[in-house]
MDAnalysis code that builds the backbone (N, CA, C; Angstrom):
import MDAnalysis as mda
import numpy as np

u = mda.Universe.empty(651, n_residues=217, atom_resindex=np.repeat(np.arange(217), 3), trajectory=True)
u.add_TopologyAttr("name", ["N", "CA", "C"] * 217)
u.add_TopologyAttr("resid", np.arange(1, 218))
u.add_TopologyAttr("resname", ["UNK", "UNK", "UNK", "UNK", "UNK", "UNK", "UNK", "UNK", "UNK", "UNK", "UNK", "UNK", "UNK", "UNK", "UNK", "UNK", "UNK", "UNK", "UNK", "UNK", "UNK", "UNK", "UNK", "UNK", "UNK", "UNK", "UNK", "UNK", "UNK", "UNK", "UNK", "UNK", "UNK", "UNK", "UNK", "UNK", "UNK", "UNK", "UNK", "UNK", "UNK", "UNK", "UNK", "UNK", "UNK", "UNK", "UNK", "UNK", "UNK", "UNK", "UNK", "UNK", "UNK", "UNK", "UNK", "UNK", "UNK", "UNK", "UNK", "UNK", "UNK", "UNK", "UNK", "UNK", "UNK", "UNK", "UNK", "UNK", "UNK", "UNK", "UNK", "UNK", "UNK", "UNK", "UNK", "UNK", "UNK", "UNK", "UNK", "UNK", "UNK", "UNK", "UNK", "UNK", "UNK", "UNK", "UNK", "UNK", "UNK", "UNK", "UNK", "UNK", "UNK", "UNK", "UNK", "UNK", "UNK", "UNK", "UNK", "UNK", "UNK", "UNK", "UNK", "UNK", "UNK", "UNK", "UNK", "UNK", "UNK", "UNK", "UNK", "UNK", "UNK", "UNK", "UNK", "UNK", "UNK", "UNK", "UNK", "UNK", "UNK", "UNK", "UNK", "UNK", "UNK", "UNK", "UNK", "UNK", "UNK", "UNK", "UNK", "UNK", "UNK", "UNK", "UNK", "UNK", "UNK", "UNK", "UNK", "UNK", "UNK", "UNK", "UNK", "UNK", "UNK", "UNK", "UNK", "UNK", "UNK", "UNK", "UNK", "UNK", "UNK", "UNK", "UNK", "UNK", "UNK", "UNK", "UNK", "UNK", "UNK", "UNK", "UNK", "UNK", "UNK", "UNK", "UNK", "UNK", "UNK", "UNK", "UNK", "UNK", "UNK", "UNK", "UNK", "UNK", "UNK", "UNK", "UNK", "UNK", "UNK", "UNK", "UNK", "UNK", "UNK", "UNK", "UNK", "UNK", "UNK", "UNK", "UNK", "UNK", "UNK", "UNK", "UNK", "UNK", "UNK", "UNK", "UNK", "UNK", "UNK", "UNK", "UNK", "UNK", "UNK", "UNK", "UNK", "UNK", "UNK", "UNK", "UNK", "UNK", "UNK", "UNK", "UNK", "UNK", "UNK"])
u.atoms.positions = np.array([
    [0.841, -1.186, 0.000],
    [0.000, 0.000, 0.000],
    [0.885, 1.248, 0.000],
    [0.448, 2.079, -1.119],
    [1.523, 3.419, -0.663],
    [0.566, 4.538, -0.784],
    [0.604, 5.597, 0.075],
    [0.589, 6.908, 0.392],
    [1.273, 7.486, 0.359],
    [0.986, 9.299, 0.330],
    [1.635, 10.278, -0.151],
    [2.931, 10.703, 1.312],
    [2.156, 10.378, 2.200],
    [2.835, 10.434, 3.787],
    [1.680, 9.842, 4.848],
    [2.444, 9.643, 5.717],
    [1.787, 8.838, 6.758],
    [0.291, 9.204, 7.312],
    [0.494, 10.797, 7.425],
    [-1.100, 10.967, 7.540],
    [-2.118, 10.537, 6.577],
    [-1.746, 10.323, 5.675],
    [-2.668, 9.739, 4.514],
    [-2.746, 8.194, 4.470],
    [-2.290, 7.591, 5.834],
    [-2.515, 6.301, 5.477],
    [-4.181, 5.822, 6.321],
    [-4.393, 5.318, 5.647],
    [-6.245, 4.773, 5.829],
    [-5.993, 4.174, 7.699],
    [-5.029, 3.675, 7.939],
    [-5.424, 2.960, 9.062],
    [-5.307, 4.464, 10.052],
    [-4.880, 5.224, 9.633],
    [-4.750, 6.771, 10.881],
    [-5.830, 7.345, 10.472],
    [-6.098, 7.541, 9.693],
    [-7.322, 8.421, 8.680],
    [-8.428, 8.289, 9.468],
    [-8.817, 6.490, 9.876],
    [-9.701, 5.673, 10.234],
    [-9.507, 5.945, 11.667],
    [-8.529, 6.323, 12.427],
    [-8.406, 6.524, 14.051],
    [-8.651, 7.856, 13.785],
    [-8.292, 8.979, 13.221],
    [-8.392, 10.221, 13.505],
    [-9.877, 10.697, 13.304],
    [-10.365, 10.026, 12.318],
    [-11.827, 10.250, 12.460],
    [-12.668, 9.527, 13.350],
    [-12.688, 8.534, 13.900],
    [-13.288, 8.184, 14.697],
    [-13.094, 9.035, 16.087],
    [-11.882, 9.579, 16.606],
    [-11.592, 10.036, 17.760],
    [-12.404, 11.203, 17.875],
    [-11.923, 11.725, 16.555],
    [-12.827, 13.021, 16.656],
    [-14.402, 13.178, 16.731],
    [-14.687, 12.466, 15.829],
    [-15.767, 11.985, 16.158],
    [-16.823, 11.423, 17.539],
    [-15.868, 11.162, 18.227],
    [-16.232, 10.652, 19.494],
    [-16.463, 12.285, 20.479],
    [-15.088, 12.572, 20.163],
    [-14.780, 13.996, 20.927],
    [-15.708, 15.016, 20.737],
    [-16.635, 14.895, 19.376],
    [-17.570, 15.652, 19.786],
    [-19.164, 15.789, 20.991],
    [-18.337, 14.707, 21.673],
    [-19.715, 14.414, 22.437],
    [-19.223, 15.222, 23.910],
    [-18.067, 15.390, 23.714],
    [-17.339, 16.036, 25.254],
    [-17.999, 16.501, 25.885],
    [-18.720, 17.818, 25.496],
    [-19.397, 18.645, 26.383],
    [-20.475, 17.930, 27.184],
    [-21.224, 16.868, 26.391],
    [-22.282, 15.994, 26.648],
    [-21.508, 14.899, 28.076],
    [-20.593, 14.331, 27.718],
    [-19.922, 13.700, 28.482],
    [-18.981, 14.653, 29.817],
    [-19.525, 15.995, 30.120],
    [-18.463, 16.599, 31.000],
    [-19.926, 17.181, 31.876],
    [-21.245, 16.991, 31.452],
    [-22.331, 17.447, 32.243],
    [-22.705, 16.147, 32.906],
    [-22.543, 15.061, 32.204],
    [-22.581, 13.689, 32.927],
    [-21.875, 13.551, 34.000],
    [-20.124, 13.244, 33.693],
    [-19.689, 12.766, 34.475],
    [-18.795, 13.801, 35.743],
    [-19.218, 15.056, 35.274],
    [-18.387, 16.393, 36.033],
    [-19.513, 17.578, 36.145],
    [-20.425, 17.100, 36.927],
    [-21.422, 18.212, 37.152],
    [-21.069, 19.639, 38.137],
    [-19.858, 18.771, 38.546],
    [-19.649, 19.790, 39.802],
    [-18.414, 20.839, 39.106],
    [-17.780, 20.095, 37.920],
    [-16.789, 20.391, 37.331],
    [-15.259, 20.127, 38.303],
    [-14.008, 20.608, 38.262],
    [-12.981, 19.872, 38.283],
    [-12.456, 20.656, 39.757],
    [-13.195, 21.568, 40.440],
    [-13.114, 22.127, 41.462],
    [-12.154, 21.814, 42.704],
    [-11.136, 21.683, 43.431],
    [-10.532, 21.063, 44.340],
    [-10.354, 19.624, 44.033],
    [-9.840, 19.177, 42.938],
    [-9.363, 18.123, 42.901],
    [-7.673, 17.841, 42.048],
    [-7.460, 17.116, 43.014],
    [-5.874, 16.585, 42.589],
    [-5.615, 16.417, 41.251],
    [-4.412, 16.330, 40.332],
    [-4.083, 16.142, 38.814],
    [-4.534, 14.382, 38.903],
    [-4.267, 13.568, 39.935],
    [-4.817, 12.228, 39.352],
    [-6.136, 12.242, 39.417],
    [-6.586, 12.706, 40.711],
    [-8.238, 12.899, 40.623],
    [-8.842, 13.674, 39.310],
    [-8.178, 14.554, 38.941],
    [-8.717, 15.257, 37.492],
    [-8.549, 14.256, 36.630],
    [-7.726, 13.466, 35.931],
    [-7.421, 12.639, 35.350],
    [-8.319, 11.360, 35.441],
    [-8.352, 11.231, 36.716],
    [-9.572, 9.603, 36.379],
    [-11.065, 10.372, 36.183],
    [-11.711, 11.809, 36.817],
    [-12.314, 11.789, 36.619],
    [-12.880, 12.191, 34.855],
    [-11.817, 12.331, 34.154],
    [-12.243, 12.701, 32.519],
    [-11.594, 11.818, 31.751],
    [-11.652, 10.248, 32.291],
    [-11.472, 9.268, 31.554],
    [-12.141, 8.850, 30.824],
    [-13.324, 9.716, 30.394],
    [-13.701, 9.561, 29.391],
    [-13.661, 10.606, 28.272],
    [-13.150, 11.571, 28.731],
    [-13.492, 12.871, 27.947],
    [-12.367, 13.043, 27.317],
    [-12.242, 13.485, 25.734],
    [-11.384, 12.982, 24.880],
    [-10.079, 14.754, 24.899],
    [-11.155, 16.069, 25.031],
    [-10.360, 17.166, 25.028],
    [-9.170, 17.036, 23.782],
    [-9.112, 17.102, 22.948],
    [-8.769, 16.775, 21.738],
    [-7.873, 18.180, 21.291],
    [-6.994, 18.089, 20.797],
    [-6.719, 19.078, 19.823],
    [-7.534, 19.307, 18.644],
    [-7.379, 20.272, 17.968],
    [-8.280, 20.703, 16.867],
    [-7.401, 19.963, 15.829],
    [-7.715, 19.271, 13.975],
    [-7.629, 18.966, 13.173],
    [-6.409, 19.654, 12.419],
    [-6.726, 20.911, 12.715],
    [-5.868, 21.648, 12.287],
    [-4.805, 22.037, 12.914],
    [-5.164, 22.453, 14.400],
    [-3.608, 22.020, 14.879],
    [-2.887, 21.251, 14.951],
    [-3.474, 19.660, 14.814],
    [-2.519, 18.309, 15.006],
    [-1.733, 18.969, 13.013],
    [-2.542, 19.324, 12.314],
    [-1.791, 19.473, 10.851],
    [-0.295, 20.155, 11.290],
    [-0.560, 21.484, 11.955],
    [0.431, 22.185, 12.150],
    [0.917, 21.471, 13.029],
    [0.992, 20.808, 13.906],
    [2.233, 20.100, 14.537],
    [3.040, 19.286, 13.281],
    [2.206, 18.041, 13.070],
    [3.123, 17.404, 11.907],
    [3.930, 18.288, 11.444],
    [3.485, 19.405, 10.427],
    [4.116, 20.607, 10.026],
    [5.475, 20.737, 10.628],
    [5.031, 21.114, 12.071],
    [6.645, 21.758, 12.592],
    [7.756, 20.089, 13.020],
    [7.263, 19.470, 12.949],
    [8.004, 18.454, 13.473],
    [8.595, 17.986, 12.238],
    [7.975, 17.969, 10.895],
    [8.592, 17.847, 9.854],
    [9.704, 18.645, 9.596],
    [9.207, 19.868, 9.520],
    [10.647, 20.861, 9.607],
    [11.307, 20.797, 10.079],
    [11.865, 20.759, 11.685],
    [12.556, 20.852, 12.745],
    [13.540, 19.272, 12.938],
    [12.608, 18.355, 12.743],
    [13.427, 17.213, 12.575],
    [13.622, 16.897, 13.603],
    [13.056, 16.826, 15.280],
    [13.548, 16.101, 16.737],
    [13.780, 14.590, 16.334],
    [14.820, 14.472, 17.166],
    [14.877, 13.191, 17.334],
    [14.529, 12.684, 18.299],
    [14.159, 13.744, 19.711],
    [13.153, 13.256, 20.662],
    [11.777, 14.257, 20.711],
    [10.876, 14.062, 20.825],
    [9.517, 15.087, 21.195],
    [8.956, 14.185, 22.276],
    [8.638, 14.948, 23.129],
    [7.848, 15.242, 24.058],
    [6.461, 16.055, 24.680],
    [5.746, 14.893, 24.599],
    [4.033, 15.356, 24.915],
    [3.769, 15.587, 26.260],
    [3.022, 16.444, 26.933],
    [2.528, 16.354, 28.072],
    [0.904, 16.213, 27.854],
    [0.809, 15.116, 28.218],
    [-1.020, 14.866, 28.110],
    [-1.149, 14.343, 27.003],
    [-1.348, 12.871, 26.527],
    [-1.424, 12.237, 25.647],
    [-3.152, 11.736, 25.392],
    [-3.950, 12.239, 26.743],
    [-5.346, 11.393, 26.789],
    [-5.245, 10.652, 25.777],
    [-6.494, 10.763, 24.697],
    [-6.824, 9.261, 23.855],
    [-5.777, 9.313, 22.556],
    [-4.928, 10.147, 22.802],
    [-3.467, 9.656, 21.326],
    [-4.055, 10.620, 20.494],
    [-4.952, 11.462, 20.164],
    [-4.930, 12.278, 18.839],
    [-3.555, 12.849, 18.520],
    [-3.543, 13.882, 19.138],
    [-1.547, 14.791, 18.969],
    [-0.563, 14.007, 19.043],
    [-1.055, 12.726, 19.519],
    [0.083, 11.645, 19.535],
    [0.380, 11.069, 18.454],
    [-0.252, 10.920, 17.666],
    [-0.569, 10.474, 16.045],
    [0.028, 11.315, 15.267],
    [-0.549, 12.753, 15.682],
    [-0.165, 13.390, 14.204],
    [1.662, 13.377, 14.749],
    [2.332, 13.790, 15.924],
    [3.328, 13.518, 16.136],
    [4.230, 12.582, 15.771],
    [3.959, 11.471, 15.992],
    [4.293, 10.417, 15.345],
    [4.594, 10.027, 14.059],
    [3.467, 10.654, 12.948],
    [3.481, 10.174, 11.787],
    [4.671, 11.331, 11.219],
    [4.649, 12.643, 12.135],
    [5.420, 13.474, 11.598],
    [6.873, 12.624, 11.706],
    [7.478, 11.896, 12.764],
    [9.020, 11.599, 13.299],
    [9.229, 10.469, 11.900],
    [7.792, 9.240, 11.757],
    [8.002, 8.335, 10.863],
    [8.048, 8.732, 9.986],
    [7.560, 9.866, 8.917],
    [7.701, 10.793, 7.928],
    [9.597, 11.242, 7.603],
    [10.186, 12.038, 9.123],
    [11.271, 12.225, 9.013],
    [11.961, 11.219, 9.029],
    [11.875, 10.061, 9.172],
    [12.807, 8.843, 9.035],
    [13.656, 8.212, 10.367],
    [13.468, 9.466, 11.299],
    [14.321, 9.113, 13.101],
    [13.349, 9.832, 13.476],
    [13.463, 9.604, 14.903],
    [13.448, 10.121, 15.905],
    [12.257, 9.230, 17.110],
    [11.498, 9.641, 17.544],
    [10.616, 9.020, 19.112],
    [9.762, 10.053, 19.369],
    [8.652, 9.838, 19.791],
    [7.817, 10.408, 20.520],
    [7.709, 9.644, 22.435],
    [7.823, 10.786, 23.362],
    [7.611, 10.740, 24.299],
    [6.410, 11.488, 25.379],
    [5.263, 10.371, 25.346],
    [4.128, 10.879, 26.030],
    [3.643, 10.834, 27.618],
    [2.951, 11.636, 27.918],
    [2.630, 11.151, 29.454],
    [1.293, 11.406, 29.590],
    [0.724, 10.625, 30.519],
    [-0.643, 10.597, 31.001],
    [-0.782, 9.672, 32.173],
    [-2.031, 10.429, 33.089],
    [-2.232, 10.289, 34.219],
    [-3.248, 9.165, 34.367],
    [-4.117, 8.879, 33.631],
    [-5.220, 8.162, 33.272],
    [-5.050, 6.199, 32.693],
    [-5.419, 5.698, 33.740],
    [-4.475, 4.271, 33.176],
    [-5.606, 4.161, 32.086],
    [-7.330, 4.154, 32.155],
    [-7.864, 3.843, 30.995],
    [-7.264, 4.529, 29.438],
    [-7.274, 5.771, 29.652],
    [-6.560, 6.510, 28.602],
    [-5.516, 5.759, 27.590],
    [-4.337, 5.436, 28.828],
    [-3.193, 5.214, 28.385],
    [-3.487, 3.569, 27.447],
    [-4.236, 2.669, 27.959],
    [-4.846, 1.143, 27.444],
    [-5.246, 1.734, 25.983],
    [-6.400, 2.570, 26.087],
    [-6.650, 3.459, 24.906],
    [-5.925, 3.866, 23.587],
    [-5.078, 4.377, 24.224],
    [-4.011, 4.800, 23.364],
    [-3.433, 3.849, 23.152],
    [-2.637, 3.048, 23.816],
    [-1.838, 1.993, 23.506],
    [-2.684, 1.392, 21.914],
    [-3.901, 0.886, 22.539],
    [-4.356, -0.040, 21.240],
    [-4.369, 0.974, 20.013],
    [-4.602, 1.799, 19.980],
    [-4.645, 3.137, 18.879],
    [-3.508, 2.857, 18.330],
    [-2.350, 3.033, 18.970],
    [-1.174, 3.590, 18.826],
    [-0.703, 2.281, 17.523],
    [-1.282, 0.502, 18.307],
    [-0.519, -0.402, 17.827],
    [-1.212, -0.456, 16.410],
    [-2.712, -0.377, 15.995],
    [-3.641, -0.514, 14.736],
    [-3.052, 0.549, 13.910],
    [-2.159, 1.726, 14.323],
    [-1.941, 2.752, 13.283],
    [-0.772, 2.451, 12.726],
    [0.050, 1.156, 13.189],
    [1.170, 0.861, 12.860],
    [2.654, 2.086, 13.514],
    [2.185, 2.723, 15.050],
    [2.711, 3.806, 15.009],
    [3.641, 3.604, 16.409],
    [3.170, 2.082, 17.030],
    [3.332, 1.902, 18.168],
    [5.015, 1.915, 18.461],
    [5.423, 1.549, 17.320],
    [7.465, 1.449, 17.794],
    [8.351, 2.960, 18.238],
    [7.662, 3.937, 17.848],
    [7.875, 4.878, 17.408],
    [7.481, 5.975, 18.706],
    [6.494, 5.427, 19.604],
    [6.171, 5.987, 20.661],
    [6.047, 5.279, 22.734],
    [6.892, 6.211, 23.094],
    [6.440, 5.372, 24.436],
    [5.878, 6.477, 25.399],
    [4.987, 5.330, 26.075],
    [3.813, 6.019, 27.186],
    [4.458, 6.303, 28.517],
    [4.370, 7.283, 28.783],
    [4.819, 7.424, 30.369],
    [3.689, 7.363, 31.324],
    [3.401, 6.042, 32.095],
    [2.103, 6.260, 33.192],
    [2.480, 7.446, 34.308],
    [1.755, 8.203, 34.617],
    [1.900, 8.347, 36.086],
    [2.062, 10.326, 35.531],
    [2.532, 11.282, 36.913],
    [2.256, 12.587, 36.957],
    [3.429, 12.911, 36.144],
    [3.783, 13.750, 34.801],
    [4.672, 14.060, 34.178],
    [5.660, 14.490, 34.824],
    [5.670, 15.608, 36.303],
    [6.336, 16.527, 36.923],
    [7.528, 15.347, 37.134],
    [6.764, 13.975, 37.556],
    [7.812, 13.193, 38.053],
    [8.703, 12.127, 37.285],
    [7.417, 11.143, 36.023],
    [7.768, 10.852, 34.926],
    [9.073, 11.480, 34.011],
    [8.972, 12.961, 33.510],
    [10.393, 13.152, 32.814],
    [11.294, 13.682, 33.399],
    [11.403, 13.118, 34.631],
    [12.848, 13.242, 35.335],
    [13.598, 12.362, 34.902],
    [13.168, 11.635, 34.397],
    [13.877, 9.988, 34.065],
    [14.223, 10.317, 32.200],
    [14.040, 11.354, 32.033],
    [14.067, 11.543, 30.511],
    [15.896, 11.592, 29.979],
    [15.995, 10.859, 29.198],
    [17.472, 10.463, 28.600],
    [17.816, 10.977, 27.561],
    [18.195, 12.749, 27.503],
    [18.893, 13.233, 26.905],
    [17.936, 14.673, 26.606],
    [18.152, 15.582, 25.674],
    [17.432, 16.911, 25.167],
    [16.069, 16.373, 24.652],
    [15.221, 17.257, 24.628],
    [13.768, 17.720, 24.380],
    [13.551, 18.068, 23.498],
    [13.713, 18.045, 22.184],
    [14.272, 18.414, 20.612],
    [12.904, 19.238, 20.172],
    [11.388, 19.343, 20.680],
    [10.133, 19.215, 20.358],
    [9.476, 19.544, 21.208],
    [8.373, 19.821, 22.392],
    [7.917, 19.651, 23.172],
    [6.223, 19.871, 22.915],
    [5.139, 19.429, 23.029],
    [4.057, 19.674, 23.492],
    [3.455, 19.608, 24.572],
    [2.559, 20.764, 24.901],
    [2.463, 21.013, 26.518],
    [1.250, 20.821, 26.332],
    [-0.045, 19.966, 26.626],
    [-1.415, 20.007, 26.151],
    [-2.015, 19.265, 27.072],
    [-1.238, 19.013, 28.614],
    [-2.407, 18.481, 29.644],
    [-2.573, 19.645, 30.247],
    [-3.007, 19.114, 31.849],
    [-3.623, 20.184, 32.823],
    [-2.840, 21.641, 32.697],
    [-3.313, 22.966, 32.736],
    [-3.117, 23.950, 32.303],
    [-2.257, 24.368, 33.083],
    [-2.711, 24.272, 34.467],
    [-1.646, 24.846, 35.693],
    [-0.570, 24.328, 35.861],
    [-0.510, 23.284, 34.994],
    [0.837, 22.005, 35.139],
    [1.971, 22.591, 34.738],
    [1.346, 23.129, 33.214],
    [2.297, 23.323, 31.842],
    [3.507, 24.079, 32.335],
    [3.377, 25.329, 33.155],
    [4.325, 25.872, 33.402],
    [5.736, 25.249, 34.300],
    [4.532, 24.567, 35.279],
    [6.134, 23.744, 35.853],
    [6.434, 22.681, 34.850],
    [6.247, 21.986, 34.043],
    [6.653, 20.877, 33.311],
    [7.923, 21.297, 32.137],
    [6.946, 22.669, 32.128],
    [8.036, 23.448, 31.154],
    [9.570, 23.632, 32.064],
    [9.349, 24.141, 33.270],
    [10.685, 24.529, 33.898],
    [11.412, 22.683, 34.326],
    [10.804, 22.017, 34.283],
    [11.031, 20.575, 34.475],
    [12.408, 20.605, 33.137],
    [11.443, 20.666, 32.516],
    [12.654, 20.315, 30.910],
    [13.055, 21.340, 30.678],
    [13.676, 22.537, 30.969],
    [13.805, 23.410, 31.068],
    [15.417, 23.148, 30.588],
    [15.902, 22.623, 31.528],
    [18.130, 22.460, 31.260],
    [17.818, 21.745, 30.454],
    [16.958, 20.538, 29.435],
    [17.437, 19.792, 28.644],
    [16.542, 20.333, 27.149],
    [16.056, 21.523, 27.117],
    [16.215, 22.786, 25.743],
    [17.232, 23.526, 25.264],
    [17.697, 22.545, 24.060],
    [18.850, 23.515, 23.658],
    [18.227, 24.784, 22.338],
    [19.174, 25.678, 22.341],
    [18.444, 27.079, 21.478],
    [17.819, 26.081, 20.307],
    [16.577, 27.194, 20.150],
    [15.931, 26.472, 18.853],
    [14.949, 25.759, 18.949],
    [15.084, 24.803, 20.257],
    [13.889, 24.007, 20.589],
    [12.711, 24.803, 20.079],
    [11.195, 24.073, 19.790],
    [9.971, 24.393, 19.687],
    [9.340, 24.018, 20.971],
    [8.719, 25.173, 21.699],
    [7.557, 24.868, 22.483],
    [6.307, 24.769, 22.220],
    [5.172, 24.373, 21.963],
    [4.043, 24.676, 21.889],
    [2.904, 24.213, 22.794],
    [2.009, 25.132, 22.886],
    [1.263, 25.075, 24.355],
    [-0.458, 25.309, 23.475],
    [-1.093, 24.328, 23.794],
    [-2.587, 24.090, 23.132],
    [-3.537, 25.091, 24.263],
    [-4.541, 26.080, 23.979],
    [-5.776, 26.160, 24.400],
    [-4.894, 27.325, 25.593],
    [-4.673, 28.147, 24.482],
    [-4.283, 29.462, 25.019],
    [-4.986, 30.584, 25.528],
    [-6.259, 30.234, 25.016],
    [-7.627, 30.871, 25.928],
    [-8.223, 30.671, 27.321],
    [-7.473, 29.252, 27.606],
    [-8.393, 28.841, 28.895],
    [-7.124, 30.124, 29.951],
    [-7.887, 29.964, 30.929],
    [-7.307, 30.769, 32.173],
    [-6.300, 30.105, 32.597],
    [-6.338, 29.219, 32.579],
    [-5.550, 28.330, 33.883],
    [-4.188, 28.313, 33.091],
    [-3.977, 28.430, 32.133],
    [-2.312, 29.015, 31.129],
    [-1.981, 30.169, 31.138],
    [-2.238, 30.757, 32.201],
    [-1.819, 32.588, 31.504],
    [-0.275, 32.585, 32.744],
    [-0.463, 31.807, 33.822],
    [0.935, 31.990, 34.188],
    [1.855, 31.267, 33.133],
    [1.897, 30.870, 32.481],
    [3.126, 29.732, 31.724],
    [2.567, 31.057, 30.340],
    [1.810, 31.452, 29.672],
    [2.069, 32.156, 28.963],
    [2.197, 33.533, 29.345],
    [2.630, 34.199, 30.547],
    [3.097, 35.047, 30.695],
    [4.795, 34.875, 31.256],
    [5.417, 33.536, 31.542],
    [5.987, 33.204, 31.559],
    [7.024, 33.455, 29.849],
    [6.560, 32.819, 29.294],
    [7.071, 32.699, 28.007],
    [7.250, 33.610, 27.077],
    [6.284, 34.474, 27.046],
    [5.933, 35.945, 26.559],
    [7.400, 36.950, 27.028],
    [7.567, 36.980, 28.013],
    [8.416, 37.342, 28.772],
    [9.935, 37.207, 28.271],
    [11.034, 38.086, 27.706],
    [12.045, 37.845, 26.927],
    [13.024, 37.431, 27.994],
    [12.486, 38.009, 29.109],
    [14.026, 37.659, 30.315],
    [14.015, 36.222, 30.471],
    [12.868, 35.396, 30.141],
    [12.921, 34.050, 30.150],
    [13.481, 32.887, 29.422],
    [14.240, 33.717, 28.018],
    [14.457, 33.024, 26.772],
    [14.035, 32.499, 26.255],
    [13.198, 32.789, 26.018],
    [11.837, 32.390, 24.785],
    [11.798, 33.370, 23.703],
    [11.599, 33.071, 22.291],
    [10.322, 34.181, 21.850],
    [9.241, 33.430, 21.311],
    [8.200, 34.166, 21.812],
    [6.880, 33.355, 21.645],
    [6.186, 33.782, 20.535],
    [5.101, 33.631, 20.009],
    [4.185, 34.036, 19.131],
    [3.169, 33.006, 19.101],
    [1.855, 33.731, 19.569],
    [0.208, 33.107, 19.331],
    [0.053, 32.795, 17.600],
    [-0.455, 31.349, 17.497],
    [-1.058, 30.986, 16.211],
    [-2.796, 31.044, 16.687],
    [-3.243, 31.398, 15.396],
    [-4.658, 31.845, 15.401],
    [-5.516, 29.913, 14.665],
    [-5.543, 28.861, 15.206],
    [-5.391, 28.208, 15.397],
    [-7.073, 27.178, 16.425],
    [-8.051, 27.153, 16.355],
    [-9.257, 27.052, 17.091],
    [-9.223, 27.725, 18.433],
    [-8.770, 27.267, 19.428],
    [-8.496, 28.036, 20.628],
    [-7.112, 28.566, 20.896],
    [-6.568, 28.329, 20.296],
    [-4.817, 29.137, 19.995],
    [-4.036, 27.923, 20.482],
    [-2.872, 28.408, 19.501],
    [-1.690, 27.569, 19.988],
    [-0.670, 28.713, 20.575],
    [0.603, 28.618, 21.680],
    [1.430, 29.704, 21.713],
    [2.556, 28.293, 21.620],
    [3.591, 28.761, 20.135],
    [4.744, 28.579, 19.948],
    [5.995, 29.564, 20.101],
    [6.548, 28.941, 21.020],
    [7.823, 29.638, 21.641],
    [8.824, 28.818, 21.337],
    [10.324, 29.478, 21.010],
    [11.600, 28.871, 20.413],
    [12.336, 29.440, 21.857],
    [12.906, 28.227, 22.134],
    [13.754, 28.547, 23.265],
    [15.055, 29.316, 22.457],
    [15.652, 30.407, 23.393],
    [16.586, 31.225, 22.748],
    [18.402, 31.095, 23.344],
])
């Protein structure tokens, strides 16, 4: 079977639409199972309780990731918040596209992660990516070598420390990018980044709910 590139292969085509597909029921599924909403609860307690809720990147941003990962060429990337594998996919197909490199994900959610796993193995994408169970803050301490890539797209309040987590292992150039630049709970990590004394330069993509890509400097 040949395709033009990996996103065009039927067996991802066939996961990316279904996910999404699913994901449009979120809101429906967040009055169900989170009436009270996410109020005083812990990152694992947040996590089991939206084990079902897919919170998805937009179509078009997973495009523009592939995009930059094509360009940039990591030989490691790094996800924070992998829930059901969408950004994990388009990630992926971007590294198998470039010919090297790994994707490195984390998630808090063991259903999730089962989830993904089987996703990961039907897209033919599974060699190419490994799951980190458990709270990222603590997960990529154990990380073996530079951050070539990074996506920041779990809990909002996280992002900023996860960012200073991998922080010594960004060399200049790195790509940051941080999903759902509207919600509140990111404005410390994007005022963080925004910020030149920090070595970043950032810039908002106009993007469904925004992306902010920052190049470590």
């Amino acid at each position: 079977m040949t395709f033009t590139h990996t996103l065009a292969d039927p067996r991802i085509v066939a996961a990316l639409s279904r996910m999404f597909e699913r994901a449009e029921q979120d809101e429906t599924t967040v009055a169900r199972v989170l009436p009270g909403g996410f109020a005083a609860m812990s990152p694992q307690e947040h996590a089991d309780a939206a084990a079902e809720i897919y919170m998805p990147i937009s179509a078009a941003g997973g495009e523009l990731l592939y995009n930059l990962v094509r360009a940039v060429r990591p030989t490691t990337v790094v996800e924070f918040g992998t829930s059901f594998g969408i950004s994990t996919l388009y990630l992926a197909a971007a590294v198998r596209d470039n010919g090297a490199g790994r994707v490195i994900t984390t998630e808090l959610s063991k259903d999730k992660i089962a989830a993904a796993r089987r996703t990961f193995a039907k897209t033919g994408l599974d060699d190419l990516i490994t799951v980190l169970e458990g709270d990222a803050r603590e997960t990529l301490r154990s990380l073996d070598g530079p951050a070539d890539f990074v996506l920041l797209d779990g809990w909002k309040d996280l992002c900023l420390p996860v960012l200073r987590l991998l922080q010594p292992r960004l060399r200049p150039g790195t790509l940051v990018v941080a999903d759902d630049i509207d919600l509140s709970g990111l404005r410390p990590y994007l005022d963080y980044v925004r910020d030149p004394a920090n070595g970043y330069q950032s810039v908002s993509f106009p993007v469904e709910d925004g992306m902010e890509i920052s190049c470590r400097l």
